[in-house]
Legacy VTK file of the C-alpha trace (Angstrom):
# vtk DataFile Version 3.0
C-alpha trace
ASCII
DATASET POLYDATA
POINTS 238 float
71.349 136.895 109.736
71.285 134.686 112.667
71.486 136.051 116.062
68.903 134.581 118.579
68.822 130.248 118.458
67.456 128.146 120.945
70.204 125.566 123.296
67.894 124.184 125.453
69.066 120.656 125.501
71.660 119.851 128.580
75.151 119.065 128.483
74.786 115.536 127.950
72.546 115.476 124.984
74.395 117.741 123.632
77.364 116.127 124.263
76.334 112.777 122.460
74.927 114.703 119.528
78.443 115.737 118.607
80.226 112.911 120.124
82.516 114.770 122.545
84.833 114.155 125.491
85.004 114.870 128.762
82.739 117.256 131.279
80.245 120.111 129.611
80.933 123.457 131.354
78.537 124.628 133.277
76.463 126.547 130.729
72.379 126.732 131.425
70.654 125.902 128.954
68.273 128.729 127.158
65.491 129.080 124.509
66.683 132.746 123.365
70.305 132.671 123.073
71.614 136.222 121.947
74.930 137.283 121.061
76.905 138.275 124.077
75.420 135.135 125.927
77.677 132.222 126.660
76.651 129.044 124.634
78.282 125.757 124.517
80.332 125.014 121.367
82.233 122.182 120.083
85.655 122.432 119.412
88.468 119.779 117.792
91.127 119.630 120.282
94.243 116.861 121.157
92.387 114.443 118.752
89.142 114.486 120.176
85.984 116.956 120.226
85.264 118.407 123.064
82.341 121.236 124.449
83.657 124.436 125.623
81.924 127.583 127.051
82.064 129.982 124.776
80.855 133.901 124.371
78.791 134.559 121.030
80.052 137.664 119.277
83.697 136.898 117.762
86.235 139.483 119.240
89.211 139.589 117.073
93.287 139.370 118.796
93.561 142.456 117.896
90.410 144.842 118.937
90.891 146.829 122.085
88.009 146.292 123.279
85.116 143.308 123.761
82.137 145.450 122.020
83.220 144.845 118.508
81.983 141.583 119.271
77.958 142.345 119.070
79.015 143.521 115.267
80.413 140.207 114.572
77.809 137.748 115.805
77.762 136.388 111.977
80.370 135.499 109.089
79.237 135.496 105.465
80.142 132.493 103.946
81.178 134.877 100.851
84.071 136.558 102.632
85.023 134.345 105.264
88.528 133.538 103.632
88.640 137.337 103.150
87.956 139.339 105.898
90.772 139.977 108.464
88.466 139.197 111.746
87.248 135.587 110.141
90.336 134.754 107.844
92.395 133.237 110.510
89.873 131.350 112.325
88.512 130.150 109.194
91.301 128.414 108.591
92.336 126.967 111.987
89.521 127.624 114.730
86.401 126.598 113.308
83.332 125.193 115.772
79.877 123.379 115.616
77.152 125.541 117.917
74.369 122.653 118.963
70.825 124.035 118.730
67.272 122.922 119.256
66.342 125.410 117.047
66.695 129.052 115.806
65.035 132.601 115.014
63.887 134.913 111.982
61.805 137.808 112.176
59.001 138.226 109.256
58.071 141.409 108.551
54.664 142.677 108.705
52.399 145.341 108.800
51.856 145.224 112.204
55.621 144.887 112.791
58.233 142.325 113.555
56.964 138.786 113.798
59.235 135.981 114.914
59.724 132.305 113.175
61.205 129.817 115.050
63.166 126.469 112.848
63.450 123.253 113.999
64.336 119.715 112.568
61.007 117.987 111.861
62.422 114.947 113.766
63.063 117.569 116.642
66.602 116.385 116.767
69.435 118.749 117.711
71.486 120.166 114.600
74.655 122.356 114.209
75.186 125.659 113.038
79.065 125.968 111.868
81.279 128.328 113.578
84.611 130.216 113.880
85.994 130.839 117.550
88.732 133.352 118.684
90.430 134.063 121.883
90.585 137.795 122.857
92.375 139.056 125.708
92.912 142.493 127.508
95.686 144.547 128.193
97.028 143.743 131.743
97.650 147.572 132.076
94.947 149.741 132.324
95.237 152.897 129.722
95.664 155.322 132.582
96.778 156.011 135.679
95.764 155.418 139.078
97.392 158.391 140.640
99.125 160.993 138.512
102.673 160.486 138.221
102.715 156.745 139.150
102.910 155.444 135.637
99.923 152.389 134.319
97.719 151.219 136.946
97.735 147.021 137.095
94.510 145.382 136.004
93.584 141.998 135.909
93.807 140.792 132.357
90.421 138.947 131.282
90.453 136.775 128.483
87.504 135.405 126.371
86.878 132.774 124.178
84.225 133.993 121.028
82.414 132.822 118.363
80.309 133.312 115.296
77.977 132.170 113.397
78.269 131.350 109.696
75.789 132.433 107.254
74.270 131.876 103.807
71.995 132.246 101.152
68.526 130.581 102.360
66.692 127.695 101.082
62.638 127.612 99.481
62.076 127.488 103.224
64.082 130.042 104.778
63.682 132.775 102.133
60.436 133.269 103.119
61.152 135.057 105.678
64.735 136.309 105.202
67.665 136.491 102.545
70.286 134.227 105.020
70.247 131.372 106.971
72.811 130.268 109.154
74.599 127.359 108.143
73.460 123.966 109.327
76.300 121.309 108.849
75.359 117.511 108.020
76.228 115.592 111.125
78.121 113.378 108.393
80.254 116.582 107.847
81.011 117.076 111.850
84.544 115.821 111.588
85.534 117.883 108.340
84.806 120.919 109.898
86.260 120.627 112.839
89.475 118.796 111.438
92.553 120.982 111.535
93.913 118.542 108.684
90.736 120.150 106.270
91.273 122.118 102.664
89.652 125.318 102.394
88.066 124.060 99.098
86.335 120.628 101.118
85.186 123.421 103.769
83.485 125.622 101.340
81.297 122.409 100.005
79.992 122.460 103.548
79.005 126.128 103.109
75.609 125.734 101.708
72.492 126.277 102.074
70.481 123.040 103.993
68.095 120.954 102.433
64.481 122.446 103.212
62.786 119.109 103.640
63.710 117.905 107.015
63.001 121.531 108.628
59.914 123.032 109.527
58.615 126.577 111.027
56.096 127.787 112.769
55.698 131.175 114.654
56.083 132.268 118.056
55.384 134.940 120.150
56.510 138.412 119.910
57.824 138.152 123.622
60.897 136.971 121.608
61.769 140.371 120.827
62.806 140.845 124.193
66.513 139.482 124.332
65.972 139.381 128.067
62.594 137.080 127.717
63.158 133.519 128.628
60.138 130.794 129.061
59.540 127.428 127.743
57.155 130.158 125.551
59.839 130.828 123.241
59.638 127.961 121.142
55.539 127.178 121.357
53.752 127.219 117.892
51.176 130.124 117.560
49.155 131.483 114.639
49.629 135.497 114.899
LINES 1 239
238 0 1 2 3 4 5 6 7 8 9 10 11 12 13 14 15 16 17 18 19 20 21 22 23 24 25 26 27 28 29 30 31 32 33 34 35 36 37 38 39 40 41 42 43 44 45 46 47 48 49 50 51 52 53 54 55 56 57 58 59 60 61 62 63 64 65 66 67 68 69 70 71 72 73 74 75 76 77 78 79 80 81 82 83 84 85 86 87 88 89 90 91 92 93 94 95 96 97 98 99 100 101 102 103 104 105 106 107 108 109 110 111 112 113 114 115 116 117 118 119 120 121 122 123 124 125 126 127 128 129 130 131 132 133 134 135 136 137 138 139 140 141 142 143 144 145 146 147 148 149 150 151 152 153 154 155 156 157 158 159 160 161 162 163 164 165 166 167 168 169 170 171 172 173 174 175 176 177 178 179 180 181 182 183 184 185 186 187 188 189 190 191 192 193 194 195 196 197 198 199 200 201 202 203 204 205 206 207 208 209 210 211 212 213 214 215 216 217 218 219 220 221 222 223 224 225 226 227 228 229 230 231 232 233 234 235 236 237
């Protein structure tokens, strides 16, 4: 699994990292970004990459209502050409997420014990992505007053995202059996290119080489979705 990762770099390093176009949103920048948060993503469009605000927890067309998304904060690179809610996507919406770094938890004895990776040059990397647009119903399902038919609500539309997993590396399955997948910046413009084969795609679906990443531990503060400090992502030995 992946679902806590650390995007505290700003718009504009960010921004050069994946070599995008035009103004960032206005997305703050956070140490222990959950799903459900909004995160900045990179996305192909007219020609050119570009960052986009984006919610993390992909919400299918179809579902009637946003809370399927916390279930589908991660793809498995196994079925992604399979399952309905990633099939589509996979093929035509796929994103980078830029992150400083992200979070397992190590079990222990004493209970849960978050790892935080990294790139040992302490570069940002990219975790690949699918991204959806869901949006509501502009009637409401019932009425406002009996007899007077569907009450009018404003329609709200969201644009979601997941994360794509895989099986870890020496490093990684120390702690846990997946790892998100970490694209090679060389491989930036294959997965975002709408022009890309399914079978090129899939070579990018691997598990990264351990070398350039390290991990260290943090404190158990991170179990808190809601804790934010620049704590997160400081080494400690438990």
């Amino acid at each position: 699994m992946c679902c806590r990762v650390a995007q505290g770099s700003g718009g504009d390093k960010i921004k050069k990292r994946v070599k995008a176009r035009g103004q960032a949103p206005p997305v703050a920048p956070r140490l222990n970004l959950a799903p459900t948060q909004n995160a900045l993503v990179a996305v192909r469009g007219s020609g050119d990459v570009r960052l986009e605000a984006m919610r993390w927890g992909l919400i299918p067309p179809w579902a009637k209502d946003k809370s399927i998304g916390a279930k589908l904060a991660n793809a498995r690179t196994e079925t992604i050409d399979q399952k309905p809610s990633f099939r589509q996507p996979f093929r035509r919406r796929r994103c980078l997420l830029p992150v400083d770094g992200y979070y397992e938890w190590e079990s222990r004895p004493t209970g849960k014990q978050p790892v935080y990776y990294s790139m040992r040059d302490g570069d940002l990397f990219c975790l690949a992505g699918l991204w959806e647009t869901w949006t509501t119903s502009e009637q409401s399902a019932e009425p406002e007053l009996p007899g007077l038919g569907l009450g009018q609500v404003e329609a709200e539309t969201l644009h979601t995202f997941t994360v794509i997993t895989t099986t870890p590396n020496r490093l990684a399955k120390r702690v846990h059996d997946r790892m998100p997948v970490i694209v090679p910046p060389a491989g930036y413009d294959q997965w975002l290119s709408p022009e890309s084969q399914a079978a090129d795609l899939k070579q990018l679906l691997r598990p990264f080489d351990d070398e350039p990443i390290r991990e260290h531990y943090v404190t158990r503060l991170m179990n808190n979705p809601r804790f934010e400090s620049p704590e997160c992502i400081e080494s400690i030995i438990p």
